[in-house]
NUKE-441844 format. One line per field, with one value per residue (C-alpha): residue number from 1; residue in one letter; x, y negated, z negated. Coordinates in steps of 0.2 Angstrom, whole numbers, plus 5000, padded with zeros to 4 digits. Layout:
<nodes>
nr <- c(NUM|...)
rest <- c(A|...)
c1 <- c(X|...)
c2 <- c(Y|...)
c3 <- c(Z|...)
</nodes>
This chain:
<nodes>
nr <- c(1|2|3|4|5|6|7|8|9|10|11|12|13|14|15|16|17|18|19|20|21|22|23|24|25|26|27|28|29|30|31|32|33|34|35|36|37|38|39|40|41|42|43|44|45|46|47|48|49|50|51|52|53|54|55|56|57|58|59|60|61|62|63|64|65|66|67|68|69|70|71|72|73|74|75|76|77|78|79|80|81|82|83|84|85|86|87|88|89|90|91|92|93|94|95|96|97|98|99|100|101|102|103|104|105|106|107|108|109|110|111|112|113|114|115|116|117|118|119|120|121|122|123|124|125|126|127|128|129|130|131|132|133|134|135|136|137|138|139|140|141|142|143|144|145|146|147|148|149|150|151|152|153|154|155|156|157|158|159|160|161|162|163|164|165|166|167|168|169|170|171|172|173|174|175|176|177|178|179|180|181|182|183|184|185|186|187|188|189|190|191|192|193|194|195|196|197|198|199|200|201|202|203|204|205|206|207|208|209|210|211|212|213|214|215|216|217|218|219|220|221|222|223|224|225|226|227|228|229|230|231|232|233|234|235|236|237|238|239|240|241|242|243|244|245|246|247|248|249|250|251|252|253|254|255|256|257|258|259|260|261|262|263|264|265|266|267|268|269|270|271|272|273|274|275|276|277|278|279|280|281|282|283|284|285|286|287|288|289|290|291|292|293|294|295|296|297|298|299|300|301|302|303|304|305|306|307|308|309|310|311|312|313|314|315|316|317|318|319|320|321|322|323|324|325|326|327|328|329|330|331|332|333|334|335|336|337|338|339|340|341|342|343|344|345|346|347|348|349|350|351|352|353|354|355|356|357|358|359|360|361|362|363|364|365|366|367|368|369|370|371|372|373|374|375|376|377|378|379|380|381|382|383|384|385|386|387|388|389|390|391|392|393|394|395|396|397|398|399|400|401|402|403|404|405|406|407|408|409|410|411|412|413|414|415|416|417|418|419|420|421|422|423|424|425|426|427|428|429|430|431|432|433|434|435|436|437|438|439|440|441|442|443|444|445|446|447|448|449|450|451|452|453|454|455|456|457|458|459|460|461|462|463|464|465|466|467|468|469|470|471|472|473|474|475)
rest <- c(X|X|X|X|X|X|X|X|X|X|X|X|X|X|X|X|X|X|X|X|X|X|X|X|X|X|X|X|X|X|X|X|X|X|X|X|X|X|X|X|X|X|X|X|X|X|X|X|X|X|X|X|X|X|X|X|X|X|X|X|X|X|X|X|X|X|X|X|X|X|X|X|X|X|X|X|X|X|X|X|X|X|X|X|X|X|X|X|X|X|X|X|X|X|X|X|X|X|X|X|X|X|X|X|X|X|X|X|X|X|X|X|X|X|X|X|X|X|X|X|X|X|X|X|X|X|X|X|X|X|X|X|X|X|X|X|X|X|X|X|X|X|X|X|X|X|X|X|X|X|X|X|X|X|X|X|X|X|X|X|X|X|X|X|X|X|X|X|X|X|X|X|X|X|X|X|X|X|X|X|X|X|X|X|X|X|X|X|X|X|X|X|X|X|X|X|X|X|X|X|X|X|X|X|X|X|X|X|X|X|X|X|X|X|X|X|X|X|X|X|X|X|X|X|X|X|X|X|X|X|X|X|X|X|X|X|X|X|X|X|X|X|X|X|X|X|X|X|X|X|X|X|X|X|X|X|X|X|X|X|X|X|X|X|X|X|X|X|X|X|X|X|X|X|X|X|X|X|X|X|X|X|X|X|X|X|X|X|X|X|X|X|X|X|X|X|X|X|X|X|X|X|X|X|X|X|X|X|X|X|X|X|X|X|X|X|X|X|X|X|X|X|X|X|X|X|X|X|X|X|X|X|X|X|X|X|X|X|X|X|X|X|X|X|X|X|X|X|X|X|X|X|X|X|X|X|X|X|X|X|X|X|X|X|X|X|X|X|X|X|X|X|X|X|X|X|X|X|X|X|X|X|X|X|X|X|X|X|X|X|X|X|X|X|X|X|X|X|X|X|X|X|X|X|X|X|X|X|X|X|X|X|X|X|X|X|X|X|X|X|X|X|X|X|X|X|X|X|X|X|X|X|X|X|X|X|X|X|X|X|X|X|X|X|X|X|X|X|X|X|X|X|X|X|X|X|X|X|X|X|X|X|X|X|X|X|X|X|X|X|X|X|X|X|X)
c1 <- c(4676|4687|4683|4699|4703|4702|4713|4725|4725|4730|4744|4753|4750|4757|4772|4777|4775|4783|4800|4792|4782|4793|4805|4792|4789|4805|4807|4804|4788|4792|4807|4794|4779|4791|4796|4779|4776|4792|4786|4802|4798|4806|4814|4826|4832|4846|4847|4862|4863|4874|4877|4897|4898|4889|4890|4872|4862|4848|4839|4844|4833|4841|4856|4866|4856|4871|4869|4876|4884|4890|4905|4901|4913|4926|4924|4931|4944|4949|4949|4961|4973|4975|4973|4986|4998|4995|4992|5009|5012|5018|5022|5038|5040|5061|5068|5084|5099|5108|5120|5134|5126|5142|5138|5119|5119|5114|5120|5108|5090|5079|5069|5055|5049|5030|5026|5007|5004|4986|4987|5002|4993|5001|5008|5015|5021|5026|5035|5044|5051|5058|5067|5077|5081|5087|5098|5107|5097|5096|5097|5094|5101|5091|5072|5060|5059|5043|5046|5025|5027|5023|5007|5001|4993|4972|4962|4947|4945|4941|4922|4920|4908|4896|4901|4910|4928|4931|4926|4937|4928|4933|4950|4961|4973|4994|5009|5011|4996|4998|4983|4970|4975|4960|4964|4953|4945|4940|4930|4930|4915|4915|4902|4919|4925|4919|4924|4928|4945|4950|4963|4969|4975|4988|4993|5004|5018|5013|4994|4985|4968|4956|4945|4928|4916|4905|4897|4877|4866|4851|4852|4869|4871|4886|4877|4882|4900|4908|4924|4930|4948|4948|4962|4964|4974|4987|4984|4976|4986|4973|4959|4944|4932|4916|4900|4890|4893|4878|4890|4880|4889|4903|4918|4916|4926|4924|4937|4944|4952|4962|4977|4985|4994|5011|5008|4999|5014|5027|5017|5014|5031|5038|5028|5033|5053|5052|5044|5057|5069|5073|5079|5076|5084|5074|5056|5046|5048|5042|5054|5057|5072|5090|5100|5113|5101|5107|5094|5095|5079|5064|5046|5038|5016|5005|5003|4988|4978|4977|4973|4957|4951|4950|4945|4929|4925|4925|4921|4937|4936|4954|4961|4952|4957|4975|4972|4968|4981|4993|4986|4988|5007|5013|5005|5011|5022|5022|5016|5000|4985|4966|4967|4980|4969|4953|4962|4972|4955|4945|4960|4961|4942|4944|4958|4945|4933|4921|4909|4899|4888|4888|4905|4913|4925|4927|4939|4937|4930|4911|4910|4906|4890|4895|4902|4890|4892|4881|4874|4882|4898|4901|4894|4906|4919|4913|4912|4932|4937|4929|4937|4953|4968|4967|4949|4953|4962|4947|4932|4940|4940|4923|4910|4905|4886|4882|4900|4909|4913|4895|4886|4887|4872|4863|4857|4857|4842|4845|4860|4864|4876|4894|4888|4887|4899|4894|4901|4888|4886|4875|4873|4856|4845|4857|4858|4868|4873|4889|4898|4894|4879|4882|4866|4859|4861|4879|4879|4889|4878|4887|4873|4873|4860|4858|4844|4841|4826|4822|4826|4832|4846|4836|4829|4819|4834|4839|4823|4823|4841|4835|4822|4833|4846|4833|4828|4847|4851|4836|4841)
c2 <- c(4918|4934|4947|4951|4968|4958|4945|4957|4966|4948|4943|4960|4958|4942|4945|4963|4955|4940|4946|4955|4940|4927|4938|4935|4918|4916|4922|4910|4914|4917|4930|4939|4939|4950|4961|4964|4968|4980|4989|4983|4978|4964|4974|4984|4967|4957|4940|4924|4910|4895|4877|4880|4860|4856|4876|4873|4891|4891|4906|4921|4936|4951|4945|4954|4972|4984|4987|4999|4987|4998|4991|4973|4978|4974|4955|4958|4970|4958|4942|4948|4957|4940|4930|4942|4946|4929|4928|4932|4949|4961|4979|4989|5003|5008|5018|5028|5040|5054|5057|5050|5039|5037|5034|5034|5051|5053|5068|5073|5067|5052|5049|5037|5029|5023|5009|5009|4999|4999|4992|5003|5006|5015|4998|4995|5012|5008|4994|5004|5016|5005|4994|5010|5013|4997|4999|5011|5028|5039|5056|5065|5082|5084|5083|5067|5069|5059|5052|5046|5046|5029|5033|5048|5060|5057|5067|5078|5080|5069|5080|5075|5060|5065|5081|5071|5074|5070|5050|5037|5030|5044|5044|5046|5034|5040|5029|5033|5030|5029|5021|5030|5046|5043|5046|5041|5058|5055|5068|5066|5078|5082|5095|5102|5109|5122|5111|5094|5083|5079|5065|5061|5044|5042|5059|5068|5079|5092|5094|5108|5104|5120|5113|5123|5111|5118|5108|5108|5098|5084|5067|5062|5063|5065|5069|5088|5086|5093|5096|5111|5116|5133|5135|5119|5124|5134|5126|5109|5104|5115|5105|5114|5102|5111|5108|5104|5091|5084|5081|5066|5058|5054|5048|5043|5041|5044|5042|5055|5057|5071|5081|5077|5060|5065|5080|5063|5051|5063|5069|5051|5047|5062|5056|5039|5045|5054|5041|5028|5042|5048|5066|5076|5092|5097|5096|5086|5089|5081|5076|5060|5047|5053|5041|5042|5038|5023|5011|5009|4997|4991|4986|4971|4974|4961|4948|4951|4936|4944|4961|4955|4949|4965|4974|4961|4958|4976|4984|4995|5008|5014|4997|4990|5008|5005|4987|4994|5006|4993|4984|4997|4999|4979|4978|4996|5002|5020|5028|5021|5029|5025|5022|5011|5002|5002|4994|4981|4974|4975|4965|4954|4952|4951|4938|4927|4930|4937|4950|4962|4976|4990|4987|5004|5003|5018|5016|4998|5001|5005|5021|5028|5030|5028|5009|4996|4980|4964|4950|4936|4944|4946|4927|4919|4928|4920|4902|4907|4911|4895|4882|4893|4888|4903|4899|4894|4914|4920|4912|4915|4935|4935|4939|4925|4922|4925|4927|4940|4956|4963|4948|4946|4951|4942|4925|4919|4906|4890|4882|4894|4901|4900|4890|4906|4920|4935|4952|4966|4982|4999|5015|5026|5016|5003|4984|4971|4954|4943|4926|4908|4899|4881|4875|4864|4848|4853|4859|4876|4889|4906|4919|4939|4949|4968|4976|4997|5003|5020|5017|4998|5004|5006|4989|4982|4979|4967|4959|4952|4949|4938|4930|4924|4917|4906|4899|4894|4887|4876|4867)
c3 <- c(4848|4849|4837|4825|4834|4850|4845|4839|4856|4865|4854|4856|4873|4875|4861|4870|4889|4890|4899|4912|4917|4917|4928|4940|4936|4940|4958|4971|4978|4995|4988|4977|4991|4999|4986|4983|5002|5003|4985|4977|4957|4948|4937|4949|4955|4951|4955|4948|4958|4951|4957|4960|4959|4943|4935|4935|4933|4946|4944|4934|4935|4924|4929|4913|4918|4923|4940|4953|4966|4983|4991|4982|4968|4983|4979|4961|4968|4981|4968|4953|4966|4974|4957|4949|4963|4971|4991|5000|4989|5000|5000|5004|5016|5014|5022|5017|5022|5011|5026|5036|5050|5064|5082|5081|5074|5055|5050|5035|5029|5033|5019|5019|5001|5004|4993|4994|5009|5015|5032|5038|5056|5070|5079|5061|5063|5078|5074|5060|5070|5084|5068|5063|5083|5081|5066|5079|5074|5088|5082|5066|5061|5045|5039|5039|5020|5012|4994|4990|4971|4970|4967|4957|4968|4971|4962|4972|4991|5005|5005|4987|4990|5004|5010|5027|5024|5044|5041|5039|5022|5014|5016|4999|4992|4996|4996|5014|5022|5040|5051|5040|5045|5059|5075|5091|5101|5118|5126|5145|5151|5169|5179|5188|5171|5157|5143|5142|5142|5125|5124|5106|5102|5092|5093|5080|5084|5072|5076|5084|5094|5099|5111|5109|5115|5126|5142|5146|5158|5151|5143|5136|5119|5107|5089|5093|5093|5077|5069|5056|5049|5046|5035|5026|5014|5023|5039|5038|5054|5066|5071|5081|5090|5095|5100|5114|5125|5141|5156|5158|5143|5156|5143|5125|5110|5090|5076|5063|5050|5050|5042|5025|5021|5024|5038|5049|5044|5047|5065|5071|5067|5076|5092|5091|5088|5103|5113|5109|5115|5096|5094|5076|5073|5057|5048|5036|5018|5000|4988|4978|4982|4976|4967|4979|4994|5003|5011|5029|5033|5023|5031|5024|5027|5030|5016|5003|5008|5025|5018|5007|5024|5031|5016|5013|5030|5035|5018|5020|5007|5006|5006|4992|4983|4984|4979|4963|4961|4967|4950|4939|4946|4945|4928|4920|4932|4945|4948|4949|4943|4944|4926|4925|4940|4929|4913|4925|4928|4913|4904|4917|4914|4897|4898|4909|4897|4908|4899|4909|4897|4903|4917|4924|4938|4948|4961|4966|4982|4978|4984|4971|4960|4943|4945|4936|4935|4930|4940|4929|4928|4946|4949|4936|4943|4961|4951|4945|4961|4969|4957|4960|4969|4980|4986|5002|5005|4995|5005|5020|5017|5016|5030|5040|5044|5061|5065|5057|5049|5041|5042|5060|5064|5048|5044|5061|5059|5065|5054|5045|5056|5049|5031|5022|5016|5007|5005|5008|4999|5005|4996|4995|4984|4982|4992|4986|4991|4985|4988|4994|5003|5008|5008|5020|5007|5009|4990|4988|4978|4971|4973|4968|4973|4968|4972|4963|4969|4979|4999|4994|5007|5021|5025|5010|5002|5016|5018|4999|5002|5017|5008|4994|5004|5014|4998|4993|5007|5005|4989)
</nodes>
């Protein structure tokens, strides 16, 4: 018989531990072997699974613990855009004329109203500037003049996040956004020559690139290429690309972002003006559209259920970011801010009655370290979205197992191969999981998975992620 003291001891033990040891009774054991192997506790796990049939909860492990999700805060973008806007929402590039257009020759200002597109690459572009060739421009006497107060200018710097200002990913927000602002650098090293070829694709009229890349013998490699503006501020159009460079490397290429929004759009338009035997007499200037302006073409983008693809499939940071200001601007009108963004979809949340303690939205696109959202929120989103009449556009964004986009390298065992779509999210400490398993019964399981713990990033994140899936697909 226990003493009293004993006794006491046992019940506060039992009374104070329950939680923690039925969030391990709850694992699967296979999934928790391995968090146990990789040093990864229950309690920095995240975990909903639901039968999307039957809204059956299968297993839910912290699933309302606020959690930081990496870029699978894309799926709740990506879902009230296209629940909001609905699936063929376009946006408008216009362009305009303040001038006498007679003979091919518009004597005054072209101006260009961006409208927030997020796919305008440079065939788009392209594509743009052979429609106003079309609409009998052939020469312009004034400026290119860029009217992007569609949305409010972006606060911070491209640097802001992780000190990489040069990579795509960290491309800010702008009405006119043309290809990323990321053009391809192809270094061609050759032993004949001090300093290697550089060839710049697509190459704006206005840039200036100092080629300080020095040449040295050994092994190839292309880690020791870098790239500086000296004078951002008075002279972000000067590039320097230095470095070293092994001969042996032969040719290779590496995308970035460079210049500021309008300094790229007005540059590549330049080039491409020229090309399609355009002439310009003036400049690039900002200013906002007259009242008198008159419109002289308008450029429809691709539609949105084709943008959420790319933005999910290829975790596209910018895009999903100007889904969300697109949000703020439909539902509250320009120009769009990240504020406006945010409360377009908590009240969309809200209105679905989804409630997620602890949600803060960011920017939409998970880059970011201050967005939180729960397990269950994110998955009863997933469950809205499946019984939605846009599923078929929604599931379809997502990456395909073994197939496509970031899963196609993953979850490439034997049936699994195309039966399972899941958005993936990466930051330092953070690994995370989203979307649909079609199990091998042929039932369809909504899952989340997101995994905080220290170097969860790095490969143990992946392995519980593995784990848990294996299981699903088993039911």
């Amino acid at each position: 018989m226990l003493k009293p003291s004993i006794a006491l001891v046992a019940l506060v033990a039992v009374a104070f531990h329950p939680l923690a040891l039925a969030r391990d009774s709850q694992l699967p054991p296979a999934v928790l072997r391995v968090m146990n192997r990789v040093g990864i506790p229950a309690k920095n796990v995240s975990i909903y699974v639901r039968d999307a049939n039957t809204n059956a909860v299968v297993l839910e492990v912290n699933d309302n613990q606020p959690r930081s999700p990496a870029s699978v805060i894309k799926v709740l973008t990506t879902y009230v855009a296209l629940d909001s806007l609905g699936p063929g929402y376009t946006w408008k590039t216009r362009a305009y004329t303040t001038g006498t257009l007679a003979n091919g020759v518009l004597n005054g200002d072209l101006f260009v109203a961006g409208g927030g597109d997020p796919y305008m690459t440079s065939e788009h572009w392209w594509r743009f500037v052979q429609s106003l060739r079309e609409a009998g421009l052939a020469k312009i006497t004034g400026d290119f003049v860029i009217d992007h107060s569609y949305f409010a200018p972006a606060e911070g710097n491209r640097a802001d996040f992780d000190s990489q200002p040069f990579r795509s990913y960290n491309v800010l927000p702008d009405a006119l956004m043309v290809n990323f602002q990321t053009s391809r650098f192809t270094l061609i090293a050759s032993e004949q020559r001090g300093r290697p070829l550089i060839l710049v694709n697509p190459l704006p009229y206005n840039l200036d690139v100092q080629n300080r890349v020095r040449l040295t013998g050994g092994k190839c490699f292309t880690s020791g290429i870098t790239f500086t503006t000296p004078d951002p501020i008075d002279n972000p159009n000067t590039v320097v690309v230095g470095g070293v460079l092994p001969a042996s490397c032969g040719s290779f290429s590496i995308g970035r972002a460079i210049m500021t929004a309008p300094d790229y759009a007005y540059g590549t338009f330049r080039t491409l003006w020229n090309q399609s035997g355009g002439a310009m007499d003036g400049g690039m200037r900002l200013e906002t559209l007259p009242a008198n302006a008159k419109p002289l073409h308008e450029h429809d983008s691709m539609s949105l259920a084709e943008v959420i693809r790319l933005v999910n499939k290829y975790s596209n940071n910018v895009m999903a970011r100007h889904l969300m200001l697109t949000l703020g601007a439909e539902k509250y009108g320009p120009p769009a801010t990240v504020e406006r963004g945010r409360d377009a979809i908590r009240l969309w949340l809200q209105n679905r009655g989804i409630a997620m303690p602890g949600f803060v939205i960011d920017n939409g696109s998970g880059l970011s370290r201050a967005e939180r959202v729960t397990a269950r929120g994110l998955g009863e989103m997933l469950d809205m979205a499946w019984h939605s009449p846009f599923m078929p556009e929604f599931a379809a964004s997502l990456p395909l197992s073994a197939t496509d986009g970031t899963l196609r390298n993953r979850f490439n065992s034997p049936g699994m191969q195309g039966r399972i779509r899941l958005k993936t999210g990466h930051l330092d400490n953070v690994s995370a999981l989203a979307g649909f398993v079609n199990a091998a019964s042929g039932k369809t399981y909504v899952v989340v998975i997101i995994v905080n713990s220290p170097g969860a990033q790095g490969g143990s994140g992946e392995a519980v992620h593995a784990e848990l899936i294996r299981w699903v697909f088993g039911q």
